[in-house]
C-alpha angles and dihedrals in degrees: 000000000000119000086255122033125188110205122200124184142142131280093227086053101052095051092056083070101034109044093227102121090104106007092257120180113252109240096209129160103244113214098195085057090055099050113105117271089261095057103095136197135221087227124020091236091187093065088058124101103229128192113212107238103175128333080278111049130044111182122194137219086247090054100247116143133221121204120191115199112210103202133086115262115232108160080283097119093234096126081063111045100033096068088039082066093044089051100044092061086040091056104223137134112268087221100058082053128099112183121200125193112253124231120239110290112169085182100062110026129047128219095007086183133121110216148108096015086280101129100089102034083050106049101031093105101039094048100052079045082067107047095035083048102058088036089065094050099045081054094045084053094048086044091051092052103048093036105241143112121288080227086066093066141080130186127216118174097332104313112108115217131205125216078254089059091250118146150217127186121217089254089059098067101028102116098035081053108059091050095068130101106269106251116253091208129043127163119230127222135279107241098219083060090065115136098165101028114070096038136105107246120173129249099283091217088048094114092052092047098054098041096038102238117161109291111115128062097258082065095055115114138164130189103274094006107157116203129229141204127201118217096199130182109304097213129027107258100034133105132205105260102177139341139191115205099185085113095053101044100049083060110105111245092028104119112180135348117219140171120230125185104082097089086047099051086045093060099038086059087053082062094232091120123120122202099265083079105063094112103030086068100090133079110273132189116225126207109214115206151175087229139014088255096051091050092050096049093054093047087065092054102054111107104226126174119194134196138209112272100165136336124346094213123193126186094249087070101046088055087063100042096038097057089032071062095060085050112042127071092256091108128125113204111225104178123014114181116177117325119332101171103047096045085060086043085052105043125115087202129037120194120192144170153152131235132194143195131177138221117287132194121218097240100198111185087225113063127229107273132136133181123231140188112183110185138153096270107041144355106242115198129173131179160039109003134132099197105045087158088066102037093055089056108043076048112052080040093059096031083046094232147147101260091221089068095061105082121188131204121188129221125189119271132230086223142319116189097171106312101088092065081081118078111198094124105049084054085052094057091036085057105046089043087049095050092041096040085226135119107245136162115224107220126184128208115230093257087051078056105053094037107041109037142069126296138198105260113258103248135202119191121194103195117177128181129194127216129203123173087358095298132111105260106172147347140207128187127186126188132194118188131164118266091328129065109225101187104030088080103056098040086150094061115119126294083052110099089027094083127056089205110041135146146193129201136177148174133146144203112254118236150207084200118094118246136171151119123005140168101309100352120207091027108037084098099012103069093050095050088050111036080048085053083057098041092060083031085062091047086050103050074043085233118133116268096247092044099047082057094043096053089041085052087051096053083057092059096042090055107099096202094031090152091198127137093220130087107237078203102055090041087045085061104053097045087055085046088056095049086052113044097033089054091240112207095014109071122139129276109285093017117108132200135220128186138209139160133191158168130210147118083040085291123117109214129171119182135200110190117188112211130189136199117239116186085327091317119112110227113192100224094175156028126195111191130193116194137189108177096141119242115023105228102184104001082196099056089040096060094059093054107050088044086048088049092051095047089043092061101042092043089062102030085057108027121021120086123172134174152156136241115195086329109313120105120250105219121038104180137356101289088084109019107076118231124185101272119214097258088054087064124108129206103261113207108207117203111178113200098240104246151162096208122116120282118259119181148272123188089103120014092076088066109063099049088057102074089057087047093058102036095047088050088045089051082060093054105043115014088238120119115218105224096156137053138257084050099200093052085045090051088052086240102149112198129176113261100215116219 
């Protein structure tokens, strides 16, 4: 990005993005009119008279500014920072802005998902489009007005000023303004004239948040809406045989009992199915009632027997099958670079090991639940999902409806990691709304959650590494994963291009168990198992850990044909960053290191956790991290994601543990599934490389180098190397699991 960009595009383009091709109102889901009567605003924003600039930004004639923001909320912070980037081209003061979250308009906006730390690198340009874009009308309208020369105005935080010092707020020239012929040319922003990026805003929903107020979709509610709870298949590879519901039905506040599956086994067999409906495929009973609780408690009554339908699988049999898979010739290359298996034939030295990783659960705070109104005339759906697009066409395909029928609003989520790209619970509640004719809101219990969702695959890595004259000649990874391959789709991650003889193989186990998405997938195991292959890699080529990484990142840069998607400079810069800022090599007495470094999700991180020992137990006490993710949008809301990224990590890599035994889960709610606690928290020190390049995101990159981190410091401490997670149970360290 250069300091001063020129953008020409057409006019038919633009309003592709901007819904300004008729004027048209923006039908839009406003969050601040759904809040409860007590929950004030500062402005009554529904007594002011608003022009419809683009399907983002509404200006009133009292020159307040709305800002909707397109993308799902997540805890990402996107609802925050994207319209940050749309008012700083539109050159208005944050504080005179309300964003509201957008509904799902495939027409206007472009990738509504929340996923793989993608919102922000992908919208940065479009969105500065928009606001530079409306800035330059509202000042063609003032120069119209006055006479003058665009070239005779200047803007400062929504107040347009002559060569005569007269002036004109935005308010004042609203309505001429969006009249006018969208600009085939603006000019973008100089960064180093930033006055709202690059500064720390707070999340603009915080109030609600704190005080409770209506935000999330638990809090959803219509007038005569019914709930509903899913008794679902209590182990994988079981189906629902028979049922009798007179307990269910003889409960107060139980209103009707129904069964649901059959639409979506219809359309699975049509072979229109996508992943995210694995488990949405079998026969359910649903619980009707006048209240969550009463759902629920008739959900506990109902008498279900269920049969055998495939495989009862249990872990102990994955291990097997998982590591006879690194073995075996069931193997696909996915990336061959020289001459693997003579420079092997050929080592003085061979270094092998195997790494493994379990099966994890996504654990959002907020539970799955969606609302849904299914009438003659539309399909109304409201709630937590990361991927609307989709929801609203699996659904108008199984409902047999217009698309353009099936509207979606978005409420924020209590968290998604993952495992609200699949919407199998948005088609449940399309489903039971559609048999009753009712508006309900599905809403699931936490061990609904645990036992009956998606997971992130067990994984098992064999990484091998040969040695000749002391140097790293070659080096060979396999993976086996269960029903996804992890590593055979980033086959150009580091250390690829660092190695003249380097290979990568996969294969997997297929599963009846459901597995998909979760917190930095691909790398979230991936990283450890491999930046803790470097770190003993280093100790036996006898080079110091950070050098060992700098002349491998060197090599990279000296191939002429390296085919990677990271940058060997950038990386090189954090890791010298970490080193900096965390004191390497000179810690205090009792305290031990650890060092990773990392690329994924378009972002370059490099790690230093300090570890203690405390009565035999190693206690991370800090995290030094070092970032480069370009362009720093909102440094507050960065920084909690990259600190929630890192504790994340090392909360799972130490602690979470998660099995199965003939098909039934093995932990249903946290009294028996380990998350990191409060006290297990370290201090995390966050250091970003100054930068104009482009933004890329954060919500995950900071979590896969962690567990590196953290095993290569506890190796210090302790002369045991961490090949298997969960590290603490591996260590033999039992620790109480508080309920």
């Amino acid at each position: 990005m250069t300091p001063s960009k020129k953008i020409t595009f057409s006019r038919r383009s633009f309003l592709k993005s901007s819904a300004l091709a008729s004027g048209g109102m923006i039908i839009g889901f406003n969050l601040f009119n759904a809040c409860k009567p007590e929950a004030k605003l500062p402005v009554d924003l529904s007594q002011l008279n608003y022009s419809d600039f683009n399907a983002f930004i509404k200006i009133s004639e009292e020159g307040k500014v709305t800002i909707f923001s397109p993308n799902p909320e997540i805890g990402q912070g996107v609802k925050t920072s994207m319209p940050m980037i749309i008012a700083e081209e539109l050159e208005v003061a944050w504080d005179d802005v309300y964003v509201v979250q957008a509904p799902l308009d495939t027409k206007n906006y472009t990738r509504q998902v929340a996923g793989g730390s993608q919102s922000i690198r992908h919208g940065w340009e479009a969105l500065r489009q928009t606001g530079a874009t409306a800035k330059q009308m509202l000042v063609n309208a003032a120069a119209a007005r006055w006479g003058i020369e665009t070239s005779e105005c200047k803007v400062k935080e929504g107040v347009i000023t002559n060569t005569k010092d007269e002036t004109l707020g935005y308010g004042d020239v609203v309505l001429e303004a969006a009249l006018l012929e969208v600009p085939e040319e603006v000019t973008l922003k100089d960064p180093k004239d930033f006055t709202i990026i690059g500064q720390g805003k707070s999340n603009v929903d915080i109030d609600k948040i704190i005080t409770g107020k209506p935000l999330y979709g638990l809090d959803y509610k219509e007038e005569g809406m019914l709930y509903a709870a899913v008794l679902r298949p209590p182990a994988f590879g079981q189906v629902l045989e028979s049922f009798d519901d007179s307990g269910a039905r003889s409960l107060p506040g139980v209103v009707d009992v129904i069964t649901i599956g059959e639409k979506l086994r219809a359309f699975k067999d049509s072979g229109k199915t996508n992943w995210s409906m694995q488990m949405s495929t079998t026969d359910k009973v649903v619980v009707i009632g006048k209240t969550t609780w009463d759902a629920m408690k008739g959900k506990k009554a109902i008498k279900a027997i269920w049969k055998k339908d495939s495989e009862l699988e249990s872990t102990e049999n994955h291990d097997k099958e998982l590591l006879d898979l690194l073995d075996s010739k069931d193997l696909t290359t996915k990336r061959s670079d020289g001459d693997v298996k003579k420079a092997f034939a050929e080592a003085d030295t061979v270094l092998e090991r195997i790494y493994e990783a379990p099966f994890l659960p996504h654990n959002c705070l907020e539970p799955m639940n969606f609302f849904a109104n299914v009438t003659p005339e539309k399909v109304h759906l409201v709630g937590p999902v990361q991927t609307p697009a989709s929801a609203q066409k699996v659904v108008s395909e199984l409902l047999e409806r217009d698309i353009e029928d099936v509207h979606v609003e978005m409420t924020r989520m209590g968290g998604g990691f993952g495992r609200r790209l699949y919407g199998d619970f948005v088609y449940e509640a399309a489903e039971i709304s559609n048999v009753i004719q009712k508006p309900i809101k599905m809403v699931s219990s936490r061990e609904d959650d645990m036992t009956t969702g998606v997971y992130r695959p067990a994984s098992k890595y064999k990484i091998a590494a040969s040695i000749k004259d002391g140097k790293l000649t070659g080096y060979h990874l396999k993976e086996a994963c269960i029903n996804v391959n992890m590593y055979g789709l980033i086959p150009n991650f580091f250390p690829a291009g660092a190695v003249k003889n380097y290979q990568v193989d996969t294969a997997n186990y297929k599963s009846n168990i459901t597995t998909g998405a979760w917190r930095a997938p691909y790398t979230n195991f991936l990283a450890s198992a491999e930046q803790s292959f470097f770190d003993e890699l280093a100790e036996v080529l006898n080079i110091d850990r950070v050098k060992l990484h700098m002349d491998l990142l060197e090599n990279v840069k000296n191939n002429p044909e390296p085919n990677i998607e990271y940058s060997p400079e950038r990386l090189q810069g954090v890791l010298k960053l970490a080193v900096e800022k965390s004191n390497w090599g000179k810690a205090a007495d009792g305290v031990y290191q650890g060092l990773s470094v990392y690329y994924c999700h378009n972002t370059h991180v490099a790690e230093v956790a300090d570890v203690i020992l405390e009565n035999g137990v190693p206690n991370v006490k800090k995290v030094t991290c070092a970032v480069d993710c370009g362009i720093v949008i909102n440094p507050l809301g960065a920084m909690n994601q990259i600190r929630g990224g890192v504790l994340d990590g090392i909360g799972h890599a130490m602690y979470s543990d998660f099995g199965f035994n003939n098909g039934v889960p093995q932990s249903s709610n946290f009294n028996t599934y380990q998350l990191i606690r409060m006290g297990q928290t370290p201090k995390v020190d966050v250091h970003f490389v100054e930068s104009n390049l482009d933004p890329t995101g954060l919500g995950e990159p900071t979590l896969p180098p962690v567990g590196a981190a953290v095993a290569n410091a506890i190796y210090k401490a302790t002369g045991k190397r961490l090949t298997k997670q969960p590290y603490m149970k591996n260590m033999n360290v039992e620790e109480k699991v508080l309920g």
